[in-house]
Backbone as a printed PyTorch tensor [residue, N CA C, xyz], in Angstrom:
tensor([[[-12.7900,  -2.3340,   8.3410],
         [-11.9460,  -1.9770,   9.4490],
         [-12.2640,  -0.5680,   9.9410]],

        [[-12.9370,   0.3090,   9.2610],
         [-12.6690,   1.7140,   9.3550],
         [-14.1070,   2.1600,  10.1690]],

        [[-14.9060,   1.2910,   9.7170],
         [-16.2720,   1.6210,   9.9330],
         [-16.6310,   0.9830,  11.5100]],

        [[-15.9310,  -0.3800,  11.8820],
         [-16.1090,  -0.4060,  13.4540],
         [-15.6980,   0.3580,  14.1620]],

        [[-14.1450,   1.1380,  13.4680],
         [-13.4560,   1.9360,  14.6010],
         [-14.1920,   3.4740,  14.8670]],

        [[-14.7870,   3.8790,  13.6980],
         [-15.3420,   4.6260,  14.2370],
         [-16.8080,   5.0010,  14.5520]],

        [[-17.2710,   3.8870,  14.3270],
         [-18.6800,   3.1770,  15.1650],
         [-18.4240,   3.3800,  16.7930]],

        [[-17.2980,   2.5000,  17.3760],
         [-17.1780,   2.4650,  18.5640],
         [-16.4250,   4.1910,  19.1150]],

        [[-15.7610,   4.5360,  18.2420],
         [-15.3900,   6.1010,  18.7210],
         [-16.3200,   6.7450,  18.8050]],

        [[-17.6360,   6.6300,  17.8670],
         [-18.7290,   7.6130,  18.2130],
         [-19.3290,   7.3890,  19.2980]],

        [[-19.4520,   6.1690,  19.4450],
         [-20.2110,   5.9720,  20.7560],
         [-19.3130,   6.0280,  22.2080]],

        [[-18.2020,   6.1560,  22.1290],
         [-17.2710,   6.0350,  23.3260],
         [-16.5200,   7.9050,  23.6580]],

        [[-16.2310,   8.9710,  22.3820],
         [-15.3830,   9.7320,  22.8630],
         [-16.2260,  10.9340,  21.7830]],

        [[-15.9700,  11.8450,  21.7720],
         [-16.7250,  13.2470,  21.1870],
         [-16.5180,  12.8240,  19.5330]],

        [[-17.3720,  13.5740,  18.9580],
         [-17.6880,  13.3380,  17.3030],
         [-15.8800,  14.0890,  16.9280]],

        [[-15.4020,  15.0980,  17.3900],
         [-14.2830,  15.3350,  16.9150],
         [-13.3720,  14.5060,  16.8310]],

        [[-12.8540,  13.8450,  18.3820],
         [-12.1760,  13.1190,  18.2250],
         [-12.2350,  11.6690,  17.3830]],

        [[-13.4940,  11.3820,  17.3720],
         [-13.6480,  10.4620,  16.4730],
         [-13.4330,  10.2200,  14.9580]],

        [[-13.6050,  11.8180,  14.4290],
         [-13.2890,  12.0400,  13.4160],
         [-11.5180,  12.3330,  12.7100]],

        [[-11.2290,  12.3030,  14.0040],
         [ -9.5640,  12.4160,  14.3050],
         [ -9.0190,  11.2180,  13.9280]],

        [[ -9.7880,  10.1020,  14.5030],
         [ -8.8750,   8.7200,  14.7240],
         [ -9.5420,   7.9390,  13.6240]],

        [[-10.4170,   8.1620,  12.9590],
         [-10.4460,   7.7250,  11.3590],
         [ -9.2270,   8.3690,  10.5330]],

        [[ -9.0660,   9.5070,  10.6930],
         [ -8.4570,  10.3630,   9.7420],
         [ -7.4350,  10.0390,   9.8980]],

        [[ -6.2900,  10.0720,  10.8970],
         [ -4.9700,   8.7060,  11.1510],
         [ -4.9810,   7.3310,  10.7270]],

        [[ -5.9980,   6.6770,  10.6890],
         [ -6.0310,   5.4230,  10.0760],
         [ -6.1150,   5.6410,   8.8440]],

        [[ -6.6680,   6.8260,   8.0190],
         [ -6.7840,   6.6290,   6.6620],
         [ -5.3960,   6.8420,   6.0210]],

        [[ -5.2180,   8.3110,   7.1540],
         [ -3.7770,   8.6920,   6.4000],
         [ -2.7830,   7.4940,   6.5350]],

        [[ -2.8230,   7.4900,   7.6730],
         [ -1.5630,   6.3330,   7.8530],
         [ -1.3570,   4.8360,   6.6520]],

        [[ -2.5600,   4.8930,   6.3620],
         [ -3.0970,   3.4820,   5.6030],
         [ -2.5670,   4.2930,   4.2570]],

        [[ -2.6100,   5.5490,   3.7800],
         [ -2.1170,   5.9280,   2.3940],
         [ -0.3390,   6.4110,   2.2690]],

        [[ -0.3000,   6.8330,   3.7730],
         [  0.9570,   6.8480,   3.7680],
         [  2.1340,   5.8180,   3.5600]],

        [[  1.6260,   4.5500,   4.1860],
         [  2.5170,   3.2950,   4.1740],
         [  2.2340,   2.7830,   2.3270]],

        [[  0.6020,   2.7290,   2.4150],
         [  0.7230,   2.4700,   0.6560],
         [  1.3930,   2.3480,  -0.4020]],

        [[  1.8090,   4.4160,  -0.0080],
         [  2.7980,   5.2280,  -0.8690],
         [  3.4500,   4.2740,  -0.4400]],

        [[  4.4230,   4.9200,   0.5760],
         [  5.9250,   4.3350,   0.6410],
         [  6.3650,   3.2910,   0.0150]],

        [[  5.3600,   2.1590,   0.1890],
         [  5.7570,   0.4150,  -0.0330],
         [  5.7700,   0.3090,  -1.5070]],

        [[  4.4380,   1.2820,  -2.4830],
         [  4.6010,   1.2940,  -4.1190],
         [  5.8060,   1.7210,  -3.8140]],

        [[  6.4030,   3.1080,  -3.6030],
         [  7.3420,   4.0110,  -4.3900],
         [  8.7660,   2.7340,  -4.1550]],

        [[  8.5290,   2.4370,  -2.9250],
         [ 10.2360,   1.1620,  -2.8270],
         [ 10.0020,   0.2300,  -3.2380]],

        [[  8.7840,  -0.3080,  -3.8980],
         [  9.0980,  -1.4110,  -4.7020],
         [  9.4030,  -0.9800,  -6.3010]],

        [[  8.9930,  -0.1330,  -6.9100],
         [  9.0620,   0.4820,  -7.4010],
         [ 10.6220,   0.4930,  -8.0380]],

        [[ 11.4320,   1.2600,  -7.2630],
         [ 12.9180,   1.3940,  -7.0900],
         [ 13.3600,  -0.0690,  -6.6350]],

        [[ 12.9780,  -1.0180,  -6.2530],
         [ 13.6820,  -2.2670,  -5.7120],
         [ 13.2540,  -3.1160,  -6.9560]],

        [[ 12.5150,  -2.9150,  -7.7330],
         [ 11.8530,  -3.6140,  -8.8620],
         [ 12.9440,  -4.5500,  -9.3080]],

        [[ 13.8620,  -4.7250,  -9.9430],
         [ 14.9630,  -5.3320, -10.5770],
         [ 15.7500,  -6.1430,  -9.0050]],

        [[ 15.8160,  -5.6020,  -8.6210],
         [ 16.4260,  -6.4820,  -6.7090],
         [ 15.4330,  -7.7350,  -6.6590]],

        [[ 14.3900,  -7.2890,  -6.6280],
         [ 13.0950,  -8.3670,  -6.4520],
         [ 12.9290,  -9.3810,  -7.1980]],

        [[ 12.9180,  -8.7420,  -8.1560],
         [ 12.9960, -10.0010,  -9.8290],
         [ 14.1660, -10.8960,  -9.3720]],

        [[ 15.4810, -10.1540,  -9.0160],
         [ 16.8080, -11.3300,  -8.9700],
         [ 16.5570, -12.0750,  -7.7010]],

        [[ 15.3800, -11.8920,  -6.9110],
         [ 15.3910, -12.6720,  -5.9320],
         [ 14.2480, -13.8840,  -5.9390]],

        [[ 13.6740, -13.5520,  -6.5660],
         [ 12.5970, -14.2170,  -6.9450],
         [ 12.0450, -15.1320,  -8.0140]],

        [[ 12.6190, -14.1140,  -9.2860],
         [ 12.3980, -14.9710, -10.6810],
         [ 14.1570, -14.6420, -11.1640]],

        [[ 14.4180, -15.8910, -10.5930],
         [ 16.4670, -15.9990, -10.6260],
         [ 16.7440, -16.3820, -11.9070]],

        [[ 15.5890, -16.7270, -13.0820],
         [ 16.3120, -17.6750, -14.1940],
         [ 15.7180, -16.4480, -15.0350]],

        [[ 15.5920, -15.3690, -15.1150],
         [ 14.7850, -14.7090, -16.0380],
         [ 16.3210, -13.5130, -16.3950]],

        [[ 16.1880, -13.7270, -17.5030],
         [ 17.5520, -12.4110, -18.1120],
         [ 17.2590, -11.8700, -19.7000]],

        [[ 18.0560, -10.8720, -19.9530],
         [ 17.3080, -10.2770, -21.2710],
         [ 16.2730,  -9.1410, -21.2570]],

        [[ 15.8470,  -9.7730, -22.4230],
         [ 14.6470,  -8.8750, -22.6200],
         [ 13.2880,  -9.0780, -21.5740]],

        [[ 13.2530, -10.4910, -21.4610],
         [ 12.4190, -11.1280, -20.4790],
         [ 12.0760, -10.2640, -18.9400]],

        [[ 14.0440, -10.0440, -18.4000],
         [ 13.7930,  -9.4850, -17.5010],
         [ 13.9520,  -8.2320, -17.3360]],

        [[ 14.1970,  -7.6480, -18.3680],
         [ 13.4240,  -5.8050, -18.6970],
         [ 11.6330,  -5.9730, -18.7180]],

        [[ 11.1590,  -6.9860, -19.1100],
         [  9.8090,  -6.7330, -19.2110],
         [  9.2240,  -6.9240, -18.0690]],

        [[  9.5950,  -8.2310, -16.8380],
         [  9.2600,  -7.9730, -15.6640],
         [  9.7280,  -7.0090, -14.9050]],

        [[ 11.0070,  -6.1880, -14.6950],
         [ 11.3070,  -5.5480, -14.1130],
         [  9.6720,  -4.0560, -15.0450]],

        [[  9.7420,  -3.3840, -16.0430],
         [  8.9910,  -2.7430, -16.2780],
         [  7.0830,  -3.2670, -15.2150]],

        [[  7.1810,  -4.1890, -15.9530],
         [  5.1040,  -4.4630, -15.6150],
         [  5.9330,  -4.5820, -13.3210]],

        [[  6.5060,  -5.4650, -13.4020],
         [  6.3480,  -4.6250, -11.9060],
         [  6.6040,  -3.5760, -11.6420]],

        [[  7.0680,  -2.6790, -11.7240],
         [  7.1500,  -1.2840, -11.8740],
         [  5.7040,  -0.5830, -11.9280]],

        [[  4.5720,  -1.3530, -13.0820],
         [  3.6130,  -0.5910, -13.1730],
         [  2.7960,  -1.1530, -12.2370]],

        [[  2.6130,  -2.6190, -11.5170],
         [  1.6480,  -2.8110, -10.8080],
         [  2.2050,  -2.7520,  -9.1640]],

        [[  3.0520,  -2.0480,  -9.2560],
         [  3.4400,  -1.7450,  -7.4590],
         [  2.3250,  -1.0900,  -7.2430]],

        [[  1.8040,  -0.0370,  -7.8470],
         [  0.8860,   0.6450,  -6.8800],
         [ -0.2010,   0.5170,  -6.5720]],

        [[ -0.5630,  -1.1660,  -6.8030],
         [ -1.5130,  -2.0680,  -6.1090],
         [ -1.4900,  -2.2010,  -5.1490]],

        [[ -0.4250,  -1.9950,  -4.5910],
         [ -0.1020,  -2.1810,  -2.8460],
         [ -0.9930,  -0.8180,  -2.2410]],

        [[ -1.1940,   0.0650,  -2.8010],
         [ -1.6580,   1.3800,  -2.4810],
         [ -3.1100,   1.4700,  -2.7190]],

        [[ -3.5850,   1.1000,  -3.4320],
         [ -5.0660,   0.2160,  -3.8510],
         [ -5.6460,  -0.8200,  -2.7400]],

        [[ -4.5620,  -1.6930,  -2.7510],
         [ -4.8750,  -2.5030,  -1.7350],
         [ -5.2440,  -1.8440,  -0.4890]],

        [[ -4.3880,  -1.2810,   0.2890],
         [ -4.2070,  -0.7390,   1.3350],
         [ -5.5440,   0.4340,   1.2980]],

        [[ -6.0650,   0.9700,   0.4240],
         [ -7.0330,   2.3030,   0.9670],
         [ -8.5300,   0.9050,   0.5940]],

        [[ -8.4480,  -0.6510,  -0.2160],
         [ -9.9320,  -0.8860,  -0.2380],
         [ -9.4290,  -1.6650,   0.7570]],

        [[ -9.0190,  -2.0080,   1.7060],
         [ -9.2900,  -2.5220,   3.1290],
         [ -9.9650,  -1.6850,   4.0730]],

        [[ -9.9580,  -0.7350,   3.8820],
         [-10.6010,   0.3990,   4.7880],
         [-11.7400,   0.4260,   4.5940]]])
């Protein structure tokens, strides 16, 4: 995604600005990342009761924990699309 947009910016508008409108897509792409780990993160246990409804106990301390640790796949995700 990152590499057409600023393929066609180089060839269409000055090397600065081009280097501008990568740099918004990247940030923006790490910014939302963040955000979406850090609130799932905190929504971790909301999610589980919405999703995995029969899980209680210890069971669902252990999913609420491991999602907790793999939210910030969403943030992974989000910078190897670029």
């Amino acid at each position: 995604m990152l590499v057409p947009l600023f393929v066609d910016a180089l060839a269409n508008k000055a090397e600065r600005d081009a280097w501008r409108d990568v740099a918004n897509v990247f940030w923006t792409s790490v910014v939302a990342g963040t955000v979406a780990s850090v609130a799932l993160v905190f929504a971790a246990p909301a999610v589980l009761r919405l999703t995995a409804a029969g899980l209680e106990g210890p069971d669902f301390d252990l999913a609420v924990a491991l999602l907790r640790m793999f939210a910030f796949q969403i943030l992974f995700y989000a910078l190897n699309a670029l």
